[in-house]
Structures are given as structure tokens and as C-alpha cells.
C-alpha positions as CSV (number, residue, x, y, z in Angstrom):
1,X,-14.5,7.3,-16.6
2,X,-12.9,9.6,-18.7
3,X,-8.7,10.0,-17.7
4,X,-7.6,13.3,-16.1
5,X,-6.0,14.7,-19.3
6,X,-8.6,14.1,-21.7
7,X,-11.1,16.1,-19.4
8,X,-8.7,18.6,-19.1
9,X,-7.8,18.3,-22.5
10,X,-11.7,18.6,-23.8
11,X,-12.5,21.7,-21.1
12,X,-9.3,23.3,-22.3
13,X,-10.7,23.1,-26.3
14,X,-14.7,24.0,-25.3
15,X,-13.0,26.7,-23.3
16,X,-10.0,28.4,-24.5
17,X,-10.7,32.3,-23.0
18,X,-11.8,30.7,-19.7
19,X,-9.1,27.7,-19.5
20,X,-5.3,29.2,-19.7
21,X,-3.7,26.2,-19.0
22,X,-2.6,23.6,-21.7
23,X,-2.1,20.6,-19.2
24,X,-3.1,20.2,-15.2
25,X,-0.6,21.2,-13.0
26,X,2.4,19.1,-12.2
27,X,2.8,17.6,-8.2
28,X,5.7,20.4,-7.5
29,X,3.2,23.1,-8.5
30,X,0.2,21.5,-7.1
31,X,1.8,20.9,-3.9
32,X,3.6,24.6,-3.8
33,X,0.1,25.9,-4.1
34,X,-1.6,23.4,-1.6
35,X,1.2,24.1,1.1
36,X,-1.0,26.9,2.5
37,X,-3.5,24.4,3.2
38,X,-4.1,24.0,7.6
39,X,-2.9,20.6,8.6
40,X,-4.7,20.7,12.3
41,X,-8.3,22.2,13.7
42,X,-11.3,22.6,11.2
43,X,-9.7,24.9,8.5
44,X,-12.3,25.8,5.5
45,X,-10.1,26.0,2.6
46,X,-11.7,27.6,-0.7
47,X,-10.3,26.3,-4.3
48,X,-10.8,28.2,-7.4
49,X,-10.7,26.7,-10.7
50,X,-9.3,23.3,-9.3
51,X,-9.9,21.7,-13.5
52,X,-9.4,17.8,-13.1
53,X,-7.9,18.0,-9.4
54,X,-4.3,17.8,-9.5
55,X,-4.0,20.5,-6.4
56,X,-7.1,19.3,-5.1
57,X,-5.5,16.1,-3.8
58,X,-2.8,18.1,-2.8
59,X,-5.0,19.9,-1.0
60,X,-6.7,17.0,0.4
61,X,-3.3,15.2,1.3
62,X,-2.7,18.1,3.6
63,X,-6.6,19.1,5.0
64,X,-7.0,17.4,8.6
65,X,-10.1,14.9,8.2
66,X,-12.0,17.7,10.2
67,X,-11.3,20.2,7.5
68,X,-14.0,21.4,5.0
69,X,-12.7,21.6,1.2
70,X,-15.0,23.8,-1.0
71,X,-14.0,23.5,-4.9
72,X,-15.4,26.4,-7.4
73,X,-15.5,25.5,-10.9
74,X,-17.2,26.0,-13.6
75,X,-17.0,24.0,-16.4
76,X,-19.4,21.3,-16.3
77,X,-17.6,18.4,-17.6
78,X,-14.4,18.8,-15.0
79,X,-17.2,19.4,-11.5
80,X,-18.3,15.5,-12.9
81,X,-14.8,14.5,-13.0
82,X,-13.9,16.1,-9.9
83,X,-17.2,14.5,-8.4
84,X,-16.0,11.1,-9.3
85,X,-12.5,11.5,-8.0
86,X,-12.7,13.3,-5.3
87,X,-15.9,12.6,-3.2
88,X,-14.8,14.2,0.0
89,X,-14.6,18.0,-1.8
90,X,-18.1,19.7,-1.7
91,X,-17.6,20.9,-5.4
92,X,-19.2,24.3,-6.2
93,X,-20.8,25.1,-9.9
94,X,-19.8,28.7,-9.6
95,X,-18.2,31.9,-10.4
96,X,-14.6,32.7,-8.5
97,X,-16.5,36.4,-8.7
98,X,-19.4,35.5,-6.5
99,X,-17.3,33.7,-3.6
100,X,-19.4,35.5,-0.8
101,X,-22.1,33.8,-2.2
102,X,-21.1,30.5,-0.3
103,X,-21.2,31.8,3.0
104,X,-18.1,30.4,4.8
105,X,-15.2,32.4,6.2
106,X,-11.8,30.6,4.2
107,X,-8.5,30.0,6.3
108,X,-6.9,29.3,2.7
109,X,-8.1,30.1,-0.5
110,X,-6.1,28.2,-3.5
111,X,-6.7,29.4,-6.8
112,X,-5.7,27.8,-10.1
113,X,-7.5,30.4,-12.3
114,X,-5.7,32.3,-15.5
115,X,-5.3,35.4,-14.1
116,X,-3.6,36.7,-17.5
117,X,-6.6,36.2,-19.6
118,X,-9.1,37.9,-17.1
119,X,-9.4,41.9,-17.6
120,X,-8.2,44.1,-14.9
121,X,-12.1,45.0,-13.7
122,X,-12.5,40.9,-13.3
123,X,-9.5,40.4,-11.8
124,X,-10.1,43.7,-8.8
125,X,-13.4,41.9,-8.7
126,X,-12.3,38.0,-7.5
127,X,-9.2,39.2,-5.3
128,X,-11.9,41.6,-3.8
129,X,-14.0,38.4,-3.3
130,X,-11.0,36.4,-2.4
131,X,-10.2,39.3,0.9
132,X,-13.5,39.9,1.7
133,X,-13.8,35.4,2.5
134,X,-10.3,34.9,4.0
135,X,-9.9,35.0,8.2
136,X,-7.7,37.6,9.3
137,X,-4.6,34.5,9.6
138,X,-5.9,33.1,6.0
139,X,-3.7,33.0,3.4
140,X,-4.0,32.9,-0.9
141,X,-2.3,31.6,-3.1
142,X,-1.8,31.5,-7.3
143,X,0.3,30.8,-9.8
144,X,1.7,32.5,-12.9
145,X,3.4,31.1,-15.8
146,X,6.6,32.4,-16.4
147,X,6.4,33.4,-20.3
148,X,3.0,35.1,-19.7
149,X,5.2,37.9,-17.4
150,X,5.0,40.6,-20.2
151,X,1.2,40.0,-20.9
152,X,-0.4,43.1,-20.3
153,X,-3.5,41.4,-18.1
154,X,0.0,39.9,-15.6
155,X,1.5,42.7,-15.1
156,X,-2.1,44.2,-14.6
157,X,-2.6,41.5,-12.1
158,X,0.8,41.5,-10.1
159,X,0.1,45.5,-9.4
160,X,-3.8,44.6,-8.2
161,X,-1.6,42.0,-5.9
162,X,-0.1,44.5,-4.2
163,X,-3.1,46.4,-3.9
164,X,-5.6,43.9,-2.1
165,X,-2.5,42.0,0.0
166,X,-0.2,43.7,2.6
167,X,1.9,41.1,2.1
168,X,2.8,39.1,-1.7
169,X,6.0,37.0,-1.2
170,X,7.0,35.4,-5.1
171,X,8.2,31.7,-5.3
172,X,11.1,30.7,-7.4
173,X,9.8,29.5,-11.2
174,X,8.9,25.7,-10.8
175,X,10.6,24.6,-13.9
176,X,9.3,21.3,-14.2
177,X,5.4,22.8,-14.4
178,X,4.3,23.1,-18.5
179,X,4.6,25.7,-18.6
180,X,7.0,26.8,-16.0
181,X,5.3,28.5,-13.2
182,X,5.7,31.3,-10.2
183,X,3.6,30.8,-7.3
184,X,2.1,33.8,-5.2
185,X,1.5,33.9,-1.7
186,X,-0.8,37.0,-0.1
187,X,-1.8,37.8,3.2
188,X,-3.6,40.4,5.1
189,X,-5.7,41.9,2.9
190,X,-5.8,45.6,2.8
């Protein structure tokens, strides 16, 4: 099998206005992002753009062997690699813009996508899809990197943050991320 970074590393290439990232995320990041995660009951928890799975099994460290883990990608190459190392996530070929599509009510939805490259009108059109799924206790949760702050489409997305979420609490920047990293956490959608 083909190692976690030269998946990544090939997606990331094939990819470049769909992948933002230059390397998976690191285990502080991953596990930042992952802590939203249920740890008891059946929680359904929804990942967006989970790449070669480095939040995944952060994910799946936390989710209670009753829980249901739904992965949405959609690069081909990383759902095989995400099939072979992780065979306990039901992993999803799909869009993070069709999530009603799946037809399960999320307690968490974790997203790994790159918001900054997405325009505004894509952006509105996942965090829509990213309310209309969560239970009224579910949480989201994303990440920005640091330097990318001044890119138009961040600041674009920060403001539609505060426009879908009554509630958007910032992390501190996880400096040892590359890049270093801001996690979001929303609730209550609006």
C-alpha cells in the first residue's frame, strides 16, 4: 500500500484548487478538531474532506464502538487509502455540498476542507448543508491556516461563520500544524 504522505502528496498535485493543504494534519490539530467527537451513546459524526485520515483516527480514537463515522471525500485515490486504513468509517464518494444527500442527522460534523480556496457562494452553500445535518446539541468544527487570514475567500468565510452559527469560539494557532493552524468551533445554527 501506498504510505500516507505519498497519497496525500499525489491527491494534493492531481488536485491543487480542491486540495489546500501541503501535508495531512499533525496529531495536535487532528485531535483539536476530533475533540467534538461524542465519547458515549450512538453519536453519527460526519467528516468532510478527511484526505489520508489523520483526524479520522482521531476521530475514531474518540467515537464509542456504538458510534457511526461517515467520511465524505472526493478524491478517488485517498477514499481507497482511507478504505484500507480505516475499515470501520463508512467512507462516502461525495460532495461536502450535497451532505443532506446521506440522510443521517450529525451530532458532530468535522471538516478538514480548504475553506480559503472555495468562493463565498460554495462556502454559504456547505455550512448551509453543514446546519441543516447537525442535531440541535451538534457541534462543527474547522480549521484555518494562520497565513491564509488576509485571503480574501478567509475573511469571506469567518463573516459566513458568524452568519450560519450563533455561537463560533476561535482556538489558539497550533503552531506545530504545517502550516500553523486555528481551529473553529460552531454551534447552534441560526
Amino acid at each position: 500500500m501506498t504510505s500516507e504522505f505519498q497519497t496525500f502528496f499525489a491527491a494534493a498535485m492531481r488536485r491543487t484548487g480542491v486540495i489546500g493543504a501541503v501535508a495531512p494534519s499533525s496529531p495536535g490539530l487532528a485531535d483539536l478538531l476530533a475533540a467534538i467527537t461524542p465519547t458515549t451513546g450512538s453519536p453519527a459524526v460526519v467528516e468532510l474532506g478527511p484526505g489520508t485520515g489523520s483526524v479520522t483516527a482521531a476521530i475514531q480514537r474518540r467515537l464509542p464502538v456504538t458510534g457511526r463515522h461517515i467520511a465524505v471525500e472526493i478524491d478517488q485515490a485517498m477514499i481507497e487509502f482511507l478504505e484500507a486504513a480505516h475499515p470501520g468509517v463508512d467512507v462516502v464518494h461525495g460532495d461536502a455540498a450535497n451532505l443532506t444527500d446521506l440522510g443521517v442527522k450529525a451530532d458532530a460534523v468535522v471538516s478538514g476542507l480548504p475553506w480559503s480556496l472555495f468562493q463565498p457562494e460554495r462556502q454559504r452553500r456547505i455550512l448551509d448543508q453543514v446546519a441543516a445535518i447537525l442535531t440541535p446539541d451538534g457541534a462543527f468544527t474547522t480549521f484555518a491556516y494562520r497565513h491564509a487570514g488576509a485571503m480574501a475567500g478567509a475573511r469571506s468565510f469567518h463573516r459566513l461563520l458568524h452568519a450560519v452559527f450563533d455561537e463560533v469560539i476561535v482556538s489558539h494557532t497550533i503552531w506545530r500544524n504545517m502550516p500553523p493552524a486555528r481551529i473553529y468551533v460552531c454551534r447552534r445554527p441560526l
